[in-house]
C-alpha positions as CSV (number, residue, x, y, z in Angstrom):
1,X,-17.0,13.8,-8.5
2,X,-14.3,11.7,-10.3
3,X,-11.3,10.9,-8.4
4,X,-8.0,10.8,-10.3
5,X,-5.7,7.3,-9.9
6,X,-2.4,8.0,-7.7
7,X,-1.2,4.8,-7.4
8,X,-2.0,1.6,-10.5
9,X,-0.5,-1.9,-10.2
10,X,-0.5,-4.0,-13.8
11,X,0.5,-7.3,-13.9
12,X,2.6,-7.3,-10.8
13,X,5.2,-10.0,-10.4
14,X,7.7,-10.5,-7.8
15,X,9.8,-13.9,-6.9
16,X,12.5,-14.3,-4.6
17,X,15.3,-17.7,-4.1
18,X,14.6,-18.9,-0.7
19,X,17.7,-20.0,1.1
20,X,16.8,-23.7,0.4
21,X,17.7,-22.5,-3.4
22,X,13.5,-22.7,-4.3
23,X,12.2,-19.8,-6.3
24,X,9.0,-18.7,-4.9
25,X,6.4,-16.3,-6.5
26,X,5.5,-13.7,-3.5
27,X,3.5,-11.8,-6.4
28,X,1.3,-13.2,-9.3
29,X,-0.3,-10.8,-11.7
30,X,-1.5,-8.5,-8.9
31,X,-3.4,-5.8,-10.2
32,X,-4.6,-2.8,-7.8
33,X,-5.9,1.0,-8.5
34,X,-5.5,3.3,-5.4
35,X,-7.8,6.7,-6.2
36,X,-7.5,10.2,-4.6
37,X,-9.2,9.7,-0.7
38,X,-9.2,5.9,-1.0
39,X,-8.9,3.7,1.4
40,X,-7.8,0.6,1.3
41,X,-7.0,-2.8,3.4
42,X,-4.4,-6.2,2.2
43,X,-5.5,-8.4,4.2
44,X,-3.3,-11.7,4.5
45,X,-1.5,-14.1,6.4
46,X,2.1,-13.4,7.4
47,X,4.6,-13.8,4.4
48,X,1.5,-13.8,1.5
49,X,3.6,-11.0,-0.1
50,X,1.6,-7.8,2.0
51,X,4.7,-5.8,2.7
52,X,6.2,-7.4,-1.0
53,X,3.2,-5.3,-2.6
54,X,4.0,-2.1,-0.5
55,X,8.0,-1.5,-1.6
56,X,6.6,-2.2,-4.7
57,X,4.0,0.5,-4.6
58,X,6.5,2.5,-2.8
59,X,9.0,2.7,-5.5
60,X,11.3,0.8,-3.3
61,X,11.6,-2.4,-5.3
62,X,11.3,-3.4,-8.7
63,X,8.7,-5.9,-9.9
64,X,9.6,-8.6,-12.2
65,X,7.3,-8.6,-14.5
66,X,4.1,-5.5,-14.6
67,X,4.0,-2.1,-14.4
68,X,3.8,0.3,-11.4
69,X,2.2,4.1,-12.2
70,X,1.8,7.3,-10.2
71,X,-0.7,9.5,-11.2
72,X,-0.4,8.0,-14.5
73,X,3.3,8.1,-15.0
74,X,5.0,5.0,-15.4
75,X,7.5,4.4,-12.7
76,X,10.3,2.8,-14.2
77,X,10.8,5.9,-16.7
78,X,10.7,8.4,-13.8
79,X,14.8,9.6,-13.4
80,X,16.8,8.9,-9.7
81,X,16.1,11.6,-8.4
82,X,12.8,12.9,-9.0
83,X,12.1,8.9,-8.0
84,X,13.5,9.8,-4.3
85,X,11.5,13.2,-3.9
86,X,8.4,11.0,-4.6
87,X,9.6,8.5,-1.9
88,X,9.9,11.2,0.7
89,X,7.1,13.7,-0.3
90,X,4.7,12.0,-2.2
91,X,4.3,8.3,-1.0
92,X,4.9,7.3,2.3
93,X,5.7,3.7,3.0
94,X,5.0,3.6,7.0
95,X,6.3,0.4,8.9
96,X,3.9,0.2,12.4
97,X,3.3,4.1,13.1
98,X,2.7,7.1,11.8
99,X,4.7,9.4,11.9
100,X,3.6,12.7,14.2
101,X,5.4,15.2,11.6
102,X,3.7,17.7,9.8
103,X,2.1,16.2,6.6
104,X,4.2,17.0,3.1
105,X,1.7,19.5,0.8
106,X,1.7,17.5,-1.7
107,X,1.5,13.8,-0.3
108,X,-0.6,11.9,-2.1
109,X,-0.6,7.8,-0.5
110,X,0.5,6.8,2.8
111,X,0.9,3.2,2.8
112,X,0.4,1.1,6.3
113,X,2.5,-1.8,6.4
114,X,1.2,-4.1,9.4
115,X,-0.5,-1.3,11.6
116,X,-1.9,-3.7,14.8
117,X,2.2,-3.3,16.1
118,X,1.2,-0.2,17.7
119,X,2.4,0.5,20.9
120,X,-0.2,-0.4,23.6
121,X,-0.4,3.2,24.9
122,X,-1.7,4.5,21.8
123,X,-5.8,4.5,21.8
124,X,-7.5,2.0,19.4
125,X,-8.9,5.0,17.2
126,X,-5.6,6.8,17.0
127,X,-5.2,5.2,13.5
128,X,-8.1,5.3,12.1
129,X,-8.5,9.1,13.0
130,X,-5.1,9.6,11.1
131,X,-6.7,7.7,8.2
132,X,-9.9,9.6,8.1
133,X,-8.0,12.6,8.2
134,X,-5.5,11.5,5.4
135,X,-8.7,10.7,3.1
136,X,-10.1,14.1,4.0
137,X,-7.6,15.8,2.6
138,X,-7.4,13.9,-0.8
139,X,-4.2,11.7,0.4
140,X,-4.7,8.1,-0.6
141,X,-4.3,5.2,2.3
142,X,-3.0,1.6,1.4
143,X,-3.3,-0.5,4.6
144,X,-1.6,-4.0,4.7
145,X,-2.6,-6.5,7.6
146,X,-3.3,-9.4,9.0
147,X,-6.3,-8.9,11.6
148,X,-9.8,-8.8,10.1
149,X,-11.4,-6.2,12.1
150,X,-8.5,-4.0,11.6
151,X,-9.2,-4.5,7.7
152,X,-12.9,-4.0,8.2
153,X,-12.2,-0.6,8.6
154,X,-11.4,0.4,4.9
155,X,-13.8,1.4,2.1
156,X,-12.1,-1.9,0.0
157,X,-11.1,-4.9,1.3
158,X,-8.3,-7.1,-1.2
159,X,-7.1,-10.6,0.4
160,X,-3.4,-11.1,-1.1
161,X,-3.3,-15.2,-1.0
162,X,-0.7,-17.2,-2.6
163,X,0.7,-14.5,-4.2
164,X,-2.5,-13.4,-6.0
165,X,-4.9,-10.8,-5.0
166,X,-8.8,-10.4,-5.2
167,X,-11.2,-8.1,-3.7
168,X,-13.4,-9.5,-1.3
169,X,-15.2,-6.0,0.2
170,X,-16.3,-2.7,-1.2
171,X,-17.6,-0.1,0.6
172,X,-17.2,-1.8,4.3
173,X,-17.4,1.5,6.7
């Protein structure tokens, strides 16, 4: 069965000024698809541009230069407040937990912004359950992080390195 694209990434690029007044690149030409049940790991070292990559995805910042679409529609022509509905109901952007709320009907990509800052008290698997269970029902996972075996989990691995992206994994567990 074909899975439809929720989530593409053309030509992403993002640069910031550092306070020492030095433009820096966080982004360059990343391109990423996300399908229906997918899941996915960003592995990288701290301040490679993981999270960078997630706003963007999650409609919350703009990229420079490239192209965000959901489901096929480009972002950037998608009015203010449709934009917000999406943000709340349709992508999640998740910063360390998930949330124990009842999941949206028609969510369709959580994305996992540095998951391993879970709480000790919660059980090793408590993630990846959630996961399994967001790819069951269709919903799309994007998981950004810096601990291998926490990556090894997805179905796709990417490493975001420099600003640039590559996939170094398909099909891991």
């Amino acid at each position: 069965m074909l899975k439809n694209t929720v989530l593409e990434a053309r030509g992403i690029w993002k640069g910031y000024r550092k306070s020492s007044g030095i433009f820096h690149w966080a982004l360059k030409k990343v391109d990423l698809e996300l399908k229906e049940g997918e899941f996915i790991s960003i592995l990288g070292a701290p301040a490679e541009g993981k999270s960078t990559l997630l706003k963007i995805l999650g409609f919350l910042e703009i990229p420079d230069k490239g192209e965000v679409y959901f489901q096929g529609r480009l972002v950037g022509e998608i009015g203010g407040k449709e934009l917000e509905y999406m943000r709340n109901q349709r992508i999640w952007l998740v910063n360390y937990s998930l949330p124990a709320q009842t999941l949206p009907p028609n969510l369709a990509a959580v994305l996992l912004d540095k998951p391993a800052r879970l709480p000790k008290s919660i059980p090793d698997n408590y993630l990846l359950s959630h996961i399994r269970h967001f790819n069951d029902c269709g919903i799309a996972v994007v998981m950004a992080t810096r601990d291998p075996v926490e990556a090894s989990c997805a179905t796709s691995i990417y490493k975001l390195s420099k600003g640039k992206i590559a996939k170094i994994n398909g099909n891991a567990k």
